[in-house]
Backbone as a chain_set.jsonl record, in Angstrom:
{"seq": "XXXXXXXXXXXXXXXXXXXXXXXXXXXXXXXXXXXXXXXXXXXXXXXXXXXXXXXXXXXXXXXXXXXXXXXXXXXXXXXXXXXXXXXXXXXXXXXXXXXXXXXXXXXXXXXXXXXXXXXXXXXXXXXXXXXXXXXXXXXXXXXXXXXXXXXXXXXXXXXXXXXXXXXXXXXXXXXXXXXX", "coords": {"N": [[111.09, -116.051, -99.817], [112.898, -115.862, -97.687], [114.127, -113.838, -98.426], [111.836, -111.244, -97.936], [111.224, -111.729, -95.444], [113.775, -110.513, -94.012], [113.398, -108.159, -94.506], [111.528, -107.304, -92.924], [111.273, -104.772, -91.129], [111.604, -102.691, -92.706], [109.38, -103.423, -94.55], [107.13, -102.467, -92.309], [107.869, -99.738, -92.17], [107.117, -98.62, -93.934], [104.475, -99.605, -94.23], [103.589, -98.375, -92.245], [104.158, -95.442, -93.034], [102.249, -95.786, -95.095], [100.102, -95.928, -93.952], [99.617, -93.649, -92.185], [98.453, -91.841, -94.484], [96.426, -93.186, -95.564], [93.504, -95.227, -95.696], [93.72, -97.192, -94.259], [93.854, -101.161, -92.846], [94.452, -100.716, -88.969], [98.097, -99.56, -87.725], [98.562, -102.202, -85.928], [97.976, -103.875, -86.616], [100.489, -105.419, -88.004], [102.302, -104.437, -85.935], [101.999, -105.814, -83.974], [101.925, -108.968, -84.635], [105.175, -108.593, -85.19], [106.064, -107.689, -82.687], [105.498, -110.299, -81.11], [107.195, -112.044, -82.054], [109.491, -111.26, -81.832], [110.097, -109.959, -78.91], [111.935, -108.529, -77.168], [112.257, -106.469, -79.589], [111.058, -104.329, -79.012], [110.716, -101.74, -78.447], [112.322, -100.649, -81.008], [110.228, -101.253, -82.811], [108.971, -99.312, -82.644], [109.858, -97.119, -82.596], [110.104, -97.099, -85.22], [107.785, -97.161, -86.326], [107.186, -95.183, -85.79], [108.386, -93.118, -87.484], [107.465, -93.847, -89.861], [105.636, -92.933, -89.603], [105.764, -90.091, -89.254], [106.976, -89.707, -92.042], [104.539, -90.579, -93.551], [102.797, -89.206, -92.49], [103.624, -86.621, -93.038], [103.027, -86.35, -95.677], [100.503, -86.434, -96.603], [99.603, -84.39, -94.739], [101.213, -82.428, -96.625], [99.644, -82.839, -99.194], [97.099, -82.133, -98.897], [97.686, -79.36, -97.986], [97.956, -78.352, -100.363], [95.884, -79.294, -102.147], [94.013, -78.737, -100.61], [89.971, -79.133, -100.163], [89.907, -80.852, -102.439], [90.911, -83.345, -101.832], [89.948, -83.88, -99.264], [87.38, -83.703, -99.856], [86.568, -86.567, -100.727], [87.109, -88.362, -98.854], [85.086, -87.633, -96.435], [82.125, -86.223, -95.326], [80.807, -82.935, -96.127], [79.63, -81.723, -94.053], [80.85, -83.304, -92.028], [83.293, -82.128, -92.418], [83.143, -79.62, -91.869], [82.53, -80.004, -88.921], [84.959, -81.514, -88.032], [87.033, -80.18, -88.702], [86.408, -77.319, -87.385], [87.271, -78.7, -84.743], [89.46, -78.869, -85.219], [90.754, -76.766, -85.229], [89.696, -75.362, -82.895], [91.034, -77.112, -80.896], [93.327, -77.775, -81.774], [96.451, -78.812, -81.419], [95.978, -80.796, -79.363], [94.029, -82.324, -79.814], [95.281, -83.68, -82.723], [97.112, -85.36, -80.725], [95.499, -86.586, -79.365], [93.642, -88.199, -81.529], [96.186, -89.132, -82.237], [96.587, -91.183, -80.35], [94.351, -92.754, -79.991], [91.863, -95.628, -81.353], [90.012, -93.936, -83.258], [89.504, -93.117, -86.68], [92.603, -92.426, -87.736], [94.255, -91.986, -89.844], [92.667, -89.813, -91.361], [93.687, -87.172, -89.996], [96.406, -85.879, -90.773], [95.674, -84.766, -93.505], [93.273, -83.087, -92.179], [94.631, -81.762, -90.731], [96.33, -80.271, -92.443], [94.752, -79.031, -94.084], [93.349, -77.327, -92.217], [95.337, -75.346, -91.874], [97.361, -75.907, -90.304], [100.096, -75.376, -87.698], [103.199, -76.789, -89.161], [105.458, -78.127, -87.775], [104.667, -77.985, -85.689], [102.163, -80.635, -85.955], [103.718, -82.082, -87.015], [105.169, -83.347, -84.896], [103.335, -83.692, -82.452], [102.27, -85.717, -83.605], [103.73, -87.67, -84.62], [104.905, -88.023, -82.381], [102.56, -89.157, -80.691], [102.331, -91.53, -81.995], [103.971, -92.92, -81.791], [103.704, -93.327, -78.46], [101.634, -94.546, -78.864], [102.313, -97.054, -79.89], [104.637, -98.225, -78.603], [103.685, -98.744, -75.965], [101.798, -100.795, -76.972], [103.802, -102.718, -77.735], [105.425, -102.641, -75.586], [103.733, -103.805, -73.596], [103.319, -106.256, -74.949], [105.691, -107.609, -74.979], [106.001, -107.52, -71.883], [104.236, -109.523, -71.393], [104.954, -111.651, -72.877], [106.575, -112.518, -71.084], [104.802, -114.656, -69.639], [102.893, -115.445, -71.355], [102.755, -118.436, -73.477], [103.766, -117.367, -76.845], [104.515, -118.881, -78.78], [102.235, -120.924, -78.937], [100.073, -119.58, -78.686], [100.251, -117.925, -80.201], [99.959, -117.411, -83.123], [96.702, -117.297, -83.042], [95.977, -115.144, -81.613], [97.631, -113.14, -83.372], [95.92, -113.75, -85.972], [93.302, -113.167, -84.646], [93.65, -109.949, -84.364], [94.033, -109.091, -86.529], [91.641, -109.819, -88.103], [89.85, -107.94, -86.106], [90.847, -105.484, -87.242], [90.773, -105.789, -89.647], [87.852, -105.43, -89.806], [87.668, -103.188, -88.362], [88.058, -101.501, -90.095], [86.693, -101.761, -92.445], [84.119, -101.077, -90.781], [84.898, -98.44, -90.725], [84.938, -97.439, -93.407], [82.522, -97.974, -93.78], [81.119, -95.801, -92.244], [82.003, -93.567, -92.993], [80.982, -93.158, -95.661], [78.455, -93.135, -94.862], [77.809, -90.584, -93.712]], "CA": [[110.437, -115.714, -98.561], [113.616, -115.372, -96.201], [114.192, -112.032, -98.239], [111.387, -110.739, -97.413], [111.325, -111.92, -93.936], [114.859, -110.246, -93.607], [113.608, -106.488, -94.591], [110.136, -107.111, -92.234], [111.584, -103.687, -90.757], [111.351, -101.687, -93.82], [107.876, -102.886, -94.926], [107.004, -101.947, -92.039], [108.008, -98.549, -91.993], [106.314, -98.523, -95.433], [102.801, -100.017, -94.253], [103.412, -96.97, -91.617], [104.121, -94.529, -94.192], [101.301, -95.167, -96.28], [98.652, -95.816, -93.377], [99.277, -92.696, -92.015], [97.372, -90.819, -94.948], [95.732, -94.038, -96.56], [92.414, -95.916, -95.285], [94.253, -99.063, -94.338], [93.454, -100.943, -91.087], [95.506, -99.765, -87.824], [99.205, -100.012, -87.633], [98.699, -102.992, -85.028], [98.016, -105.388, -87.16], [101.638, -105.998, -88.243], [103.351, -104.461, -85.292], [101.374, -106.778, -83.188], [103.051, -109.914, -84.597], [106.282, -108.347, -85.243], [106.455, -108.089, -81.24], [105.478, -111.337, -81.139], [108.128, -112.759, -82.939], [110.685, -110.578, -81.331], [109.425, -109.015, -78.099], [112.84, -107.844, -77.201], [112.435, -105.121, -80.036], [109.448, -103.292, -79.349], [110.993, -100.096, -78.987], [112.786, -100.391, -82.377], [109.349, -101.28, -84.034], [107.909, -98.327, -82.452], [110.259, -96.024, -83.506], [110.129, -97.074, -87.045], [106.507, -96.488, -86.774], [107.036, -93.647, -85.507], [109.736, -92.656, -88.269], [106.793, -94.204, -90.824], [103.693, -92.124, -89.94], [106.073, -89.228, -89.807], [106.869, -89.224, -93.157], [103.262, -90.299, -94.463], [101.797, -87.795, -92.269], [104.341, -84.77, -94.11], [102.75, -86.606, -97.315], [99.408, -86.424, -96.203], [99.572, -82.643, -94.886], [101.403, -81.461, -97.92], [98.737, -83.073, -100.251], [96.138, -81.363, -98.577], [97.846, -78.434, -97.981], [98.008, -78.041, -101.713], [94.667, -79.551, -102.949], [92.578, -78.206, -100.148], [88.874, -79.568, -100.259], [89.405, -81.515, -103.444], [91.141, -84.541, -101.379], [88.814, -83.975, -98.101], [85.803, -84.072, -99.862], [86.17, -87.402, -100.971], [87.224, -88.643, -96.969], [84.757, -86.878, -95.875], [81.229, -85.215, -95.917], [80.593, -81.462, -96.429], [79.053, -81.52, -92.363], [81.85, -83.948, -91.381], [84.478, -81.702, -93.073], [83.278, -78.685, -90.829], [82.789, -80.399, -87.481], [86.764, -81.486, -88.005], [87.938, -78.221, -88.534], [86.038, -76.521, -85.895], [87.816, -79.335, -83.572], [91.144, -78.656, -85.269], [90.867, -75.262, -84.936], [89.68, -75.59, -81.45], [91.773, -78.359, -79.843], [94.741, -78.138, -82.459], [97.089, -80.422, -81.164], [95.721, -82.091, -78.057], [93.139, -83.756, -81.292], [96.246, -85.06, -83.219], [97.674, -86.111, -79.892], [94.265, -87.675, -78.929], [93.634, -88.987, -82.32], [97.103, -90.392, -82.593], [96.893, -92.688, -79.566], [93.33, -93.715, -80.136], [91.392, -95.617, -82.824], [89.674, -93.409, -84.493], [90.211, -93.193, -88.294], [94.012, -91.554, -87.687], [94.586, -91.5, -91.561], [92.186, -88.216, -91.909], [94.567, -86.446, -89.559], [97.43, -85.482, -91.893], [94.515, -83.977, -94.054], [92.677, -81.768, -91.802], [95.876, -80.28, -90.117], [97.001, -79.142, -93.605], [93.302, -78.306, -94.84], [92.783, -76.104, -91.479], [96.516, -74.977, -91.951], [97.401, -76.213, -88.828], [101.546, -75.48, -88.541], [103.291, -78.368, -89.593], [106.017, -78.468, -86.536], [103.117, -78.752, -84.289], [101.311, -80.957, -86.306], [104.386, -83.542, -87.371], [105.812, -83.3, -83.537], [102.344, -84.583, -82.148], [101.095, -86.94, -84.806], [104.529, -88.84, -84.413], [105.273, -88.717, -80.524], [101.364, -89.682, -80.077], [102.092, -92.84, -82.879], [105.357, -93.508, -80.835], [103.427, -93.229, -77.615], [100.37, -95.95, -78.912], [103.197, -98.222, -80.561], [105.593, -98.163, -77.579], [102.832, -98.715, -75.096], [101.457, -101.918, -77.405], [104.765, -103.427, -77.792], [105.589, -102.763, -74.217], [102.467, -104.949, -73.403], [103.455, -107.87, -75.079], [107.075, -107.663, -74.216], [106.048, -108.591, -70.852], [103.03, -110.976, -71.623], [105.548, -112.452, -73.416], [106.899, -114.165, -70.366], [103.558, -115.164, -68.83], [101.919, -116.401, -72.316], [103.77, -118.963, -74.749], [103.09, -116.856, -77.832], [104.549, -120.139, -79.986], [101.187, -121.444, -78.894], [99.03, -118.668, -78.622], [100.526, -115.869, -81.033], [98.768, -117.368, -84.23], [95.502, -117.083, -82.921], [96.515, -113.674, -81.573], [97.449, -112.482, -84.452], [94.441, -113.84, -86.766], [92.051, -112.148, -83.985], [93.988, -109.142, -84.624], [93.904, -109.349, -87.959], [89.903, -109.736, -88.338], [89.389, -106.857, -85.938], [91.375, -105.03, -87.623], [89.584, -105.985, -91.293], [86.418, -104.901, -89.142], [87.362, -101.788, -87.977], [88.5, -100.627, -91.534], [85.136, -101.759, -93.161], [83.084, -100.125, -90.118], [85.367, -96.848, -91.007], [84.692, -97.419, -94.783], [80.876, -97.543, -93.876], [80.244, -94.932, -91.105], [82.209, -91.978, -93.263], [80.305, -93.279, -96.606], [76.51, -93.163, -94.835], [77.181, -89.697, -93.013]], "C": [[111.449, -115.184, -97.542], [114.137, -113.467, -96.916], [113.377, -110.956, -97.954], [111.169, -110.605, -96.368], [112.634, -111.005, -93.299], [114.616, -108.279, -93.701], [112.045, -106.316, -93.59], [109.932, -105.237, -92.005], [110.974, -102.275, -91.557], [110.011, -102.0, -94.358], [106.974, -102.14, -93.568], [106.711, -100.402, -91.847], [107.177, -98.342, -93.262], [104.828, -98.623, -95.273], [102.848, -98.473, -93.415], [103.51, -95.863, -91.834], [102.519, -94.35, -94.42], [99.788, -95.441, -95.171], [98.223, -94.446, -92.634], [98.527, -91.546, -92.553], [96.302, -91.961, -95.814], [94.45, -94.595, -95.493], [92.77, -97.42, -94.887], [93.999, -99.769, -92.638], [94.449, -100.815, -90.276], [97.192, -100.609, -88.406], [99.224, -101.565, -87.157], [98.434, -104.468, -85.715], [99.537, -105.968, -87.646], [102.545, -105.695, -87.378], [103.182, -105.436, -83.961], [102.445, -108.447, -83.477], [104.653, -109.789, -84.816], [106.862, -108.375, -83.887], [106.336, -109.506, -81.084], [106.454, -112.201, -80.757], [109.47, -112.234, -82.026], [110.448, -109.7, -79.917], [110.258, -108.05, -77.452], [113.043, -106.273, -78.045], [111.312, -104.533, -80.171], [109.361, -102.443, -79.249], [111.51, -99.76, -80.341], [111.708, -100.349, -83.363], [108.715, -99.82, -83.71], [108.277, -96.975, -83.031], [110.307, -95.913, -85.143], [108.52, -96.926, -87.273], [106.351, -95.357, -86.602], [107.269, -92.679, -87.01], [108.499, -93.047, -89.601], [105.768, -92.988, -90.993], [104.45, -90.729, -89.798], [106.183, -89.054, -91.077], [105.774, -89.285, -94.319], [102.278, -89.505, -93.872], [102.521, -86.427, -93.011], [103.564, -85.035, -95.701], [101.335, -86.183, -96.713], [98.795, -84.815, -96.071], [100.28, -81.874, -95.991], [100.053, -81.592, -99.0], [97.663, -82.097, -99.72], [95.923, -79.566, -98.627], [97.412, -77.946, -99.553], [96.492, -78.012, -102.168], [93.852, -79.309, -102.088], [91.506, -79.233, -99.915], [88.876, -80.848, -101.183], [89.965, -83.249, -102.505], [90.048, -84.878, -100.163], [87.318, -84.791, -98.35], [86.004, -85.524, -100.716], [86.411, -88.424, -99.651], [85.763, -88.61, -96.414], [83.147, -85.843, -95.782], [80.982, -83.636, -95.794], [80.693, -81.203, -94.666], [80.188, -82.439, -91.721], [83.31, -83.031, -91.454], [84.472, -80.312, -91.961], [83.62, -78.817, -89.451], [84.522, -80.839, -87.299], [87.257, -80.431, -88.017], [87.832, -77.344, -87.488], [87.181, -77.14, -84.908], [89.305, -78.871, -83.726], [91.552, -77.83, -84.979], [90.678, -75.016, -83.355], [90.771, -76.002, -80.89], [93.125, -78.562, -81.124], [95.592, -79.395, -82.135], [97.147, -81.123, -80.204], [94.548, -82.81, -79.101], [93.752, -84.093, -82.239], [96.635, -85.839, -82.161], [96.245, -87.498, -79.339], [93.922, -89.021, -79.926], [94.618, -89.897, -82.645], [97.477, -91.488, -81.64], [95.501, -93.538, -79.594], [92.888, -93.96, -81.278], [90.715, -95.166, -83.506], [90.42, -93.332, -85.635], [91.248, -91.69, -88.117], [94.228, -90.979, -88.644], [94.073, -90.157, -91.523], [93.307, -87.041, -91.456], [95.211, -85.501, -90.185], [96.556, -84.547, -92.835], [93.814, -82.854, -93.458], [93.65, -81.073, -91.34], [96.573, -79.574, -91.514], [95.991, -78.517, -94.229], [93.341, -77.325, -93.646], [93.999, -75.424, -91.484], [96.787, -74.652, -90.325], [98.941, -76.158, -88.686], [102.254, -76.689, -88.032], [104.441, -78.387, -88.82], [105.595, -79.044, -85.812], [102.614, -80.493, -84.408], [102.399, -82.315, -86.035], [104.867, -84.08, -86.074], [105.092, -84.358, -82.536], [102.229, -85.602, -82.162], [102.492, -87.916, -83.944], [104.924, -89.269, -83.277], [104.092, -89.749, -80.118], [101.457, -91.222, -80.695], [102.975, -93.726, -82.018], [104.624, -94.441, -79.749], [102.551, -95.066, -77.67], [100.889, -97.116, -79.326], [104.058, -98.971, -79.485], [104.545, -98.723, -76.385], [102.067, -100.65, -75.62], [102.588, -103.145, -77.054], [105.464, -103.5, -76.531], [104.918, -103.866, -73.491], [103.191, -106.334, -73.248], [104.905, -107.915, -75.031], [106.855, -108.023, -73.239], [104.938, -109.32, -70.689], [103.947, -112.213, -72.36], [106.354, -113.446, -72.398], [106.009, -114.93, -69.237], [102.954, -116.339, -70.272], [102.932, -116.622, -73.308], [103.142, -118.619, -75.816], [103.547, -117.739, -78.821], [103.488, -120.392, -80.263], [100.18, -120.626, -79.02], [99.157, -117.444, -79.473], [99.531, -116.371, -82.319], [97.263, -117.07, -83.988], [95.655, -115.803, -82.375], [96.283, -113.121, -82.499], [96.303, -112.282, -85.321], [93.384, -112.998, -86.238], [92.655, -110.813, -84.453], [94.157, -108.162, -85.82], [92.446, -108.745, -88.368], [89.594, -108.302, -87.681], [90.142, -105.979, -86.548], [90.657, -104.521, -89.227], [88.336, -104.872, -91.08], [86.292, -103.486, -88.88], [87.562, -101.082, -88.952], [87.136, -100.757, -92.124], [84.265, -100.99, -92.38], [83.57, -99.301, -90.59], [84.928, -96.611, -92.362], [83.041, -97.228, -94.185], [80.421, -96.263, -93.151], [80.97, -93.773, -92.041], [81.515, -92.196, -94.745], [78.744, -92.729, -96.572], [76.537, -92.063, -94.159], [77.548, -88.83, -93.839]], "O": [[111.159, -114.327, -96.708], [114.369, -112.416, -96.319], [113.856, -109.845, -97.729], [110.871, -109.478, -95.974], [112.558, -110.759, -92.095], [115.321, -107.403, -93.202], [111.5, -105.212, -93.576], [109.006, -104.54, -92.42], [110.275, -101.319, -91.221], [109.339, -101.022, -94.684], [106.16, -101.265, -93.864], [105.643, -99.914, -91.477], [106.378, -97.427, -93.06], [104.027, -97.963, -95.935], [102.229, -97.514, -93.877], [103.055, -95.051, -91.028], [101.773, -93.407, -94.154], [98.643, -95.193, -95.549], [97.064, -94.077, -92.443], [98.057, -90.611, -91.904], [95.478, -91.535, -96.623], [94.614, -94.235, -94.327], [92.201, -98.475, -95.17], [93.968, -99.144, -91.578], [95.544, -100.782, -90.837], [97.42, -101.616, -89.076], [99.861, -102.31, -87.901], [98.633, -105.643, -85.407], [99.612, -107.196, -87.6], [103.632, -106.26, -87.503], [104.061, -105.714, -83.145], [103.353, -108.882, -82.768], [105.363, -110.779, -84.64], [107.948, -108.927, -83.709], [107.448, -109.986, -80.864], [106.64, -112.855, -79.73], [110.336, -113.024, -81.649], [110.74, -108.515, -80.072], [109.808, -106.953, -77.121], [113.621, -105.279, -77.606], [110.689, -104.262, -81.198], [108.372, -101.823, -79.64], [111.198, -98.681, -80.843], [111.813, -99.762, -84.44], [107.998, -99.268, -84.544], [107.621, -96.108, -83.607], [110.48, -94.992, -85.94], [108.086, -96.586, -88.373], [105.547, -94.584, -87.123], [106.524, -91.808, -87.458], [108.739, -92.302, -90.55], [105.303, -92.374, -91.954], [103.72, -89.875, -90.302], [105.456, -88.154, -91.498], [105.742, -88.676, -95.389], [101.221, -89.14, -94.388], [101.922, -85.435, -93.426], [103.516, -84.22, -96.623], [101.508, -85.069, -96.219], [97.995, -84.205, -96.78], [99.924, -80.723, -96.243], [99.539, -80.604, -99.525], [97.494, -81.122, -100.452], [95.003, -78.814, -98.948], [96.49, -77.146, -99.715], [95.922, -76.973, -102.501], [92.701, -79.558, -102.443], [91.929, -80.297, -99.462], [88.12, -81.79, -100.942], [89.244, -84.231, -102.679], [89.414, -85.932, -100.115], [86.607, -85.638, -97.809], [85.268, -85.432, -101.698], [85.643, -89.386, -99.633], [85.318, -89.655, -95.94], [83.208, -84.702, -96.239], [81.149, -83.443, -94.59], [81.626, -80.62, -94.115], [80.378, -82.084, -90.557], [84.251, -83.217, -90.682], [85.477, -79.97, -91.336], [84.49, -78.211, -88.825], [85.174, -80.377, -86.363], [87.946, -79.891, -87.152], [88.71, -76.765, -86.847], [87.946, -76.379, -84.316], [90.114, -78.589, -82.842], [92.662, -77.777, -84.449], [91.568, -74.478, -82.698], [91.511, -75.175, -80.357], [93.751, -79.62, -81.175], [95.453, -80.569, -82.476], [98.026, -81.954, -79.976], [94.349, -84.014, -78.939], [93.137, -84.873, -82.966], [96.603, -87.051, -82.376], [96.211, -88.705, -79.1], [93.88, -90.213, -79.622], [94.43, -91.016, -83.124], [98.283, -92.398, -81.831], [95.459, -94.733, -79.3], [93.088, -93.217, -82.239], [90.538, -95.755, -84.573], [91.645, -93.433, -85.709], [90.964, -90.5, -88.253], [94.407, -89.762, -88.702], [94.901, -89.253, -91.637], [93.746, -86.193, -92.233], [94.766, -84.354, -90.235], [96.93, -83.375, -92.81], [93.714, -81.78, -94.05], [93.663, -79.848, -91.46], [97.212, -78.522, -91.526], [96.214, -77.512, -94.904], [93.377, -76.181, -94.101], [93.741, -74.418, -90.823], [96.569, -73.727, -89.542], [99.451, -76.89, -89.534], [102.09, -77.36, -87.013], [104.986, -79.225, -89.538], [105.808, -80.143, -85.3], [102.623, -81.34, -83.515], [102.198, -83.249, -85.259], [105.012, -85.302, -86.043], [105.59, -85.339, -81.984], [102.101, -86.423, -81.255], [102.328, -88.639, -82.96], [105.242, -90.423, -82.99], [104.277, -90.794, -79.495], [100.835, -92.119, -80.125], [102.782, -94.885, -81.649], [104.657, -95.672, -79.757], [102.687, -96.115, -77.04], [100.241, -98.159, -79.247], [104.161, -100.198, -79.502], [105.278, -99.483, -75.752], [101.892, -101.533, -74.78], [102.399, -104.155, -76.375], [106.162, -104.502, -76.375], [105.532, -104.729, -72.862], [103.506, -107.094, -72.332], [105.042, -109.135, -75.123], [107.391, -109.121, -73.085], [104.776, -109.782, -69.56], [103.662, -113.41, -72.373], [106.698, -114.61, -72.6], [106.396, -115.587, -68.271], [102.701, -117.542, -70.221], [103.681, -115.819, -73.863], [102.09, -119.197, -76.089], [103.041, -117.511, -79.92], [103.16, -120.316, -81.447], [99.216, -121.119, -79.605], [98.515, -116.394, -79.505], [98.456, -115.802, -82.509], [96.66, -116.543, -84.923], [95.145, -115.109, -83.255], [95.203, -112.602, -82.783], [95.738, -111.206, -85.52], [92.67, -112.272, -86.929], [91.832, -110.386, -85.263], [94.339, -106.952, -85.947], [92.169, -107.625, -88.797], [89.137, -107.44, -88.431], [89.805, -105.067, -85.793], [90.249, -103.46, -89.699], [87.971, -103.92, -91.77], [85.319, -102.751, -89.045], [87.27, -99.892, -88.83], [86.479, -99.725, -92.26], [83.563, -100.186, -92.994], [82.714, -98.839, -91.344], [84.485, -95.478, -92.551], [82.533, -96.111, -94.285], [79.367, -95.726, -93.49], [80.381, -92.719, -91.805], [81.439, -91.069, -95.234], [78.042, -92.216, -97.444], [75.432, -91.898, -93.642], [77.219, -87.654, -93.686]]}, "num_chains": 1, "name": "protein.A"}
């Protein structure tokens, strides 16, 4: 256990890798107690999320780039697949920047900016300042809640809530892009 406790850092950057093109629930569920624990480094976690969803958003927009439709359309329905594009095409990168500080399902991201061939400076520049921005801004938070609320006492239940909604908002996302 303490070796895994000792690389927290690196799964990290790993859960933030692979949530950036995967269906997994938000970052916040593990950078949430990682501030916690440490509230002192909540710019270091942010940049390694940052430094994460950069390189699984370049995975994300290459795959797409390449395979087109065939990865989308399983994201994604036919009428969902247009209305994204229109937007991407529209609103280019003020709708990664939007999408990457709010919760909507972020993951698709990486996907439509390489399906609408959206260029990938733009795209990776965005995605990762906006991940920075929503990470940096969290962990800022509880950096100074941290000396109002004893999170010894109050971080487990924290977390667990954080946790569940978290569960929740991945299963709502699993249902609402399944039934449209």
């Amino acid at each position: 256990m303490d070796l895994l406790y000792g690389y927290r850092e690196l799964g990290f950057i790993i859960y933030a890798l692979c949530k950036a093109f995967l269906p997994l629930p938000s970052l916040e569920v593990l950078l949430i107690p990682l501030c916690v624990d440490a509230p002192q480094s909540y710019l270091q976690f942010a940049v390694e999320g940052a430094v994460g969803t950069w390189i699984g958003g370049t995975i994300g927009y290459g795959m797409a780039k390449r395979s087109k439709e065939k990865i989308i359309s399983h994201l994604l329905s036919r009428k969902q697949i247009e209305r994204w594009e229109m937007l991407m095409k529209k609103y280019g990168v003020f709708a990664v920047f939007i999408g990457g500080i709010t919760p909507i399902p972020d993951f698709i991201l990486p996907y439509l900016a390489g399906f609408s061939n959206m260029n990938y400076i733009a795209f990776s520049l965005t995605d990762s300042f906006s991940r920075f921005l929503r990470s940096w801004l969290i962990g800022y938070s509880i950096a100074q809640a941290a000396d109002i609320i004893d999170f010894q006492v109050y971080g487990n239940l924290l977390c667990l809530l954080v946790l569940i909604g978290g569960i929740l908002r991945w299963i709502k996302g699993r249902y609402f892009i399944a039934n449209e």
